[in-house]
C-alpha positions in Angstrom: 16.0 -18.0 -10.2 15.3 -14.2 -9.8 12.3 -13.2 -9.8 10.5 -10.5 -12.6 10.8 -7.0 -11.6 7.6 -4.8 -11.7 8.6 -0.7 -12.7 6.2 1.5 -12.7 5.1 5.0 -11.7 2.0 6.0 -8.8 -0.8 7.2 -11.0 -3.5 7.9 -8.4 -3.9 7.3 -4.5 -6.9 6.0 -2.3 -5.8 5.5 0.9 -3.3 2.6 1.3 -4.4 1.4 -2.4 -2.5 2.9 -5.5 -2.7 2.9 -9.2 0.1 2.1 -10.8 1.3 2.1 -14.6 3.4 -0.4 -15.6 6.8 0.9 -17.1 6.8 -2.1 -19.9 10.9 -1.4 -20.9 12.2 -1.3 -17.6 10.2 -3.8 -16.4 11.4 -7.8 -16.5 8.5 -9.5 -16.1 6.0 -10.0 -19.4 2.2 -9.9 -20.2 1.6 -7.2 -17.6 -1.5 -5.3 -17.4 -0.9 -1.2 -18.7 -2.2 -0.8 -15.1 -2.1 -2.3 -11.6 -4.5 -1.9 -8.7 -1.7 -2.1 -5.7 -1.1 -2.1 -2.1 0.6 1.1 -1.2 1.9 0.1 2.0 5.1 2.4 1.9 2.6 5.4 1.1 4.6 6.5 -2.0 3.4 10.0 -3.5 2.2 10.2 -6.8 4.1 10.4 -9.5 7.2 8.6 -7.6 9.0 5.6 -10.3 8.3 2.3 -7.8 9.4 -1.1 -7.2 6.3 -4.0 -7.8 6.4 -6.8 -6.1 4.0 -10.0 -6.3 3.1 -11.5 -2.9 1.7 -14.6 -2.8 -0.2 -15.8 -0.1 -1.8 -19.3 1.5 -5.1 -20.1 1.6 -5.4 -21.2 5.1 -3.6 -18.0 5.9 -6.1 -15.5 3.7 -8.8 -17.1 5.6 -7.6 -16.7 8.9 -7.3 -13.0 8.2 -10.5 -12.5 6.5 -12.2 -14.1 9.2 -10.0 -13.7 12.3 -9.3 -9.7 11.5 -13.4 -8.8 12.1 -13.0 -11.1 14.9 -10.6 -9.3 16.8 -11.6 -6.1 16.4 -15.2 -6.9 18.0 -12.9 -7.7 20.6 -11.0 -4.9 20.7 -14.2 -3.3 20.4 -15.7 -4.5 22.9 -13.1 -4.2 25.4 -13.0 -0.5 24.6 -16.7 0.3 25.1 -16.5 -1.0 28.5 -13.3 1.2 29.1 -14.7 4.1 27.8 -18.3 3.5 29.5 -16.2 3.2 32.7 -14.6 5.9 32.8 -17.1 8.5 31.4 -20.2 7.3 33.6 -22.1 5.9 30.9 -24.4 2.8 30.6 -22.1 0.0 29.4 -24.2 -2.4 27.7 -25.1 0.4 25.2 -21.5 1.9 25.4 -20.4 -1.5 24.6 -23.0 -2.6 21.8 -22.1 0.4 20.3 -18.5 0.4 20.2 -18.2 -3.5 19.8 -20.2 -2.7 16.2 -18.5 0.1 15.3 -15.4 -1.9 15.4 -16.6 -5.1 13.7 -17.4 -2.7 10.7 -14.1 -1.1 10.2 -12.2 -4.6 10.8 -14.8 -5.6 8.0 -14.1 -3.4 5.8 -10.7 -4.2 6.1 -10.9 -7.8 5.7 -13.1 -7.3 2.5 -10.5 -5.1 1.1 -8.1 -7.6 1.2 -10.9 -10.1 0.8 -10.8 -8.6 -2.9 -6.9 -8.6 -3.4 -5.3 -11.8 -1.4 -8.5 -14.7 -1.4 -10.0 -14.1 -4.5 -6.5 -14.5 -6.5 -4.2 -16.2 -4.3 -1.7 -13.4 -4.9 -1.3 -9.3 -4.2 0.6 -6.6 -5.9 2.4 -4.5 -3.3 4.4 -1.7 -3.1 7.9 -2.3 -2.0 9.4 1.3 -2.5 10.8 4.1 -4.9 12.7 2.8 -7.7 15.9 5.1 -8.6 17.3 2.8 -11.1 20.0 0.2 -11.5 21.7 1.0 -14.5 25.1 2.8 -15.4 22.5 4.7 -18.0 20.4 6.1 -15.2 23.1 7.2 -13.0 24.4 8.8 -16.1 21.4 10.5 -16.8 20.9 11.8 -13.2 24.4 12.5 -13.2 23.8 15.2 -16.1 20.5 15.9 -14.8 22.6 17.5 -11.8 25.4 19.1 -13.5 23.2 20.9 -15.5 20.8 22.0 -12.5 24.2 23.2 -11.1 25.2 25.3 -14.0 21.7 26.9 -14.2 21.9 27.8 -10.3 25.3 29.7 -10.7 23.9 31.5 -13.7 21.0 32.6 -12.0 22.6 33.4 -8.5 25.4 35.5 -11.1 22.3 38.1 -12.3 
């Protein structure tokens, strides 16, 4: 069985996160929202038509990347500070503290962005890339779209 396809067009963007609303006639799949709060990992512009797709995820696997995401970037941050302490002279417990914390707070405020999406719900809207349209209709429609941009740039390069 196919699943539902989610049209709709970028609204707003924050970073990876987008706003989408939901294009109800070209879209398959019913008793959608007006808007969705999506993962914009393709970074499309706003105002582009896009592609919606659903992403389920595990439980066991949501946890481990809550939890194991702040994890590793105390230990990235961590390994840095001493690096970085190293090589400039500094003291490296401080040099380390410092940096180990800084990087615990970023990979925490990544895990509890997707804290909010993935564990909460069990599932994630994403972004899978521009929509451009399927149909004989919409290659029609581009199709004039063109022609007439063409006819309008010969009259204009004519004057």
């Amino acid at each position: 069985m196919a699943e539902a396809e989610i049209i709709g067009y970028v609204m707003e963007r924050t970073g990876q996160r987008a706003r989408v609303k939901i294009d109800k006639s070209k879209s398959t799949k019913q008793n959608l929202p007006k808007f969705l709060d999506c993962w914009n990992a393709c970074e499309e512009k706003t105002g582009t038509q896009v592609r919606v797709e659903v992403q389920t995820l595990s439980t066991k696997k949501a946890k481990m990347t809550i939890y194991g995401v702040p994890v590793l970037a105390l230990a990235a941050g961590l390994a840095f500070g001493n690096g970085f302490a190293g090589s400039l002279g500094w003291d490296k417990t401080w040099t380390i503290i410092g940096s180990g914390v800084l990087w615990l707070l970023i990979g925490w405020k990544y895990s509890s962005d997707f804290r909010r999406d993935a564990a909460r719900k069990g599932e994630q809207y994403v972004i899978t890339g521009a929509y451009y349209g399927d149909t004989a209709a919409d290659t029609a429609i581009k199709t004039d779209i063109t022609e007439d941009e063409k006819k309008e740039g010969k009259r204009q390069g004519d004057e």
